[in-house]
N, C-alpha and C positions, 0 to 999 in steps of 0.2 A: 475537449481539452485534455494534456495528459492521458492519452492514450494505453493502455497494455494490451498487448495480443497473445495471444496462445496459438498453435494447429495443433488439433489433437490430431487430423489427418488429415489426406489432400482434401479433403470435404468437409470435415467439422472445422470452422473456424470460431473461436473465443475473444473479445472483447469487453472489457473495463472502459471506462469513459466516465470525465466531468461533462455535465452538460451544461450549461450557462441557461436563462430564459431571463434575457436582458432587463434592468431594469431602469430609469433615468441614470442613476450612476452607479458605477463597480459593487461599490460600496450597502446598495440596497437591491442587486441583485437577486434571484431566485437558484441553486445550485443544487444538481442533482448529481449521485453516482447512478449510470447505466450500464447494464450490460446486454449487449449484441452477438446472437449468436446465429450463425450459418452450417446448415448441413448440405448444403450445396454449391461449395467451394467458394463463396460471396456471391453468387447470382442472385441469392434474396437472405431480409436479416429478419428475425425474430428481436424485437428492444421492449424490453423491462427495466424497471425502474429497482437497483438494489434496496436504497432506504427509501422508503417511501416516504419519509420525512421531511426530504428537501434539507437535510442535515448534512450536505455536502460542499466541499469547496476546492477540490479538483485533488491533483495530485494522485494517482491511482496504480495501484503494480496488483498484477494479480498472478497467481499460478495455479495448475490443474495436474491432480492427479487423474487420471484415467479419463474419461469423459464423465465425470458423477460429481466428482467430490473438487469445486471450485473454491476459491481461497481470493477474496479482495480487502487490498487495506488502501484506507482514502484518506486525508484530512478531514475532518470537521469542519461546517463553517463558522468562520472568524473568530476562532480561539475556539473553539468547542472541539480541540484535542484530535487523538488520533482513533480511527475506526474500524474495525476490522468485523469481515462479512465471509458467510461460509453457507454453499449451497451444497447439499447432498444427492440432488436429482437434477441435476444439470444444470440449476439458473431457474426455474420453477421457482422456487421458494428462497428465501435467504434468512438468517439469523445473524441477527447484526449485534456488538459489542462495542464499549468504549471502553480502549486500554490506555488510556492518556487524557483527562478531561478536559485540559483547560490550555492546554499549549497549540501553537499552530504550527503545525510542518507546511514547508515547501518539496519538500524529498522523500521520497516513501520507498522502501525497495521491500519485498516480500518473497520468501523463498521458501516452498514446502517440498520436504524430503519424503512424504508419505502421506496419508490421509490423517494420519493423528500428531506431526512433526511440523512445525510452522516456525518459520523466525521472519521477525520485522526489523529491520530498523529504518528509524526517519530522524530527516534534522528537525531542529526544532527552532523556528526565528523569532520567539520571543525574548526578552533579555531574561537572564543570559542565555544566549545560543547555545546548543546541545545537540549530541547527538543520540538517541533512544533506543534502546534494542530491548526487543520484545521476544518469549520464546514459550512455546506449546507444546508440550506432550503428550495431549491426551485429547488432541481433537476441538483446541481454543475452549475446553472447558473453563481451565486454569491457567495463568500466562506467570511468567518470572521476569520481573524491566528490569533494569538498569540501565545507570548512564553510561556511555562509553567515555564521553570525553564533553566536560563541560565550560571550565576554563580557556579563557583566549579564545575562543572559535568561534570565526565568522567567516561563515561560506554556507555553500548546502553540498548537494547532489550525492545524499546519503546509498551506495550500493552496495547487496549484499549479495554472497555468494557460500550455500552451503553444500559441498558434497557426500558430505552425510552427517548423522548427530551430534559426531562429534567434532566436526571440524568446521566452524564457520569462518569468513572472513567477510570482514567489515572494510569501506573505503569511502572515504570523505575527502571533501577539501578544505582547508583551512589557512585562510587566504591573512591571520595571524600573524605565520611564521612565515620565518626570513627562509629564501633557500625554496625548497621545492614543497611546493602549496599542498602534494595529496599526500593523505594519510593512509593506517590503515591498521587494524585493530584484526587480532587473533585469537577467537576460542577454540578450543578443546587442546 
């Protein structure tokens, strides 16, 4: 579920993924983040498990610098907040963080402008709905959140788009207001 792809070329391909391992209901399911990866253009996959926790509950945006340095943020499962994972050797290994403990996102968009430059934002559908923006400069050592907009908003499909440090944009819906539901929020 929740899919993100990457090509780093015609042959390396990169995959994020929720994986579900069903359980009688939704509700006491088993939820994993995986990631899938191909150096032979998808004729065969490599799947690792990113938390091995089973701390997962779908919603997945991932981005890559170079073929090394991997960048995934997921939800939490069932209110255990927003997550963020970073491999330095291609998906081998991962170092997972919680930037959000206790909120559930539906929407996750994640955008790295460099190997130490990361920004997140997710909506958040607990009351009140939110939407969250996360930001790294030094490699998801240290993050800086804020809300963007927390007031009246009900919707999700949190998308971010940075082309470079200083410029990001944010875009939401916000099914709220009267008139036209998308939003959209501007830093730098």
């Amino acid at each position: 579920r929740w899919p993100s792809i990457h090509a780093v070329d015609a042959n390396t391909i990169l995959i994020g993924y929720d994986y579900e391992q069903t359980g009688p209901t939704w509700d006491t399911s088993v939820y994993e983040t995986r990631f899938a990866k191909s150096v032979d253009g998808g004729n065969s996959w490599a799947i690792t498990r990113v938390d091995v926790n089973n701390d997962a509950a779908g919603v997945t945006s991932m981005d890559v610098i170079g073929s090394n340095n991997i960048f995934v943020a997921y939800a939490g499962d069932r209110g255990k907040g927003l997550k963020f994972a970073k491999s330095i050797d291609s998906g081998a290994n991962w170092q997972i963080q919680t930037l959000y403990a206790t909120d559930d996102y539906w929407s996750i968009s994640l955008d790295a402008i460099d190997a130490n430059t990361t920004f997140i934002a997710a909506h958040d559908i607990l009351s009140p709905q939110k939407v969250d923006f996360a930001k790294s400069t030094n490699g998801g050592q240290t993050w800086t959140k804020e809300i963007i907009v927390s007031e009246g908003t009900q919707g999700h499909s949190a998308s971010l788009s940075a082309p470079n440090q200083n410029k990001i944009f944010v875009s939401f819906l916000n099914f709220m207001s009267s008139g036209d539901f998308l939003k959209m929020a501007v830093y730098g």
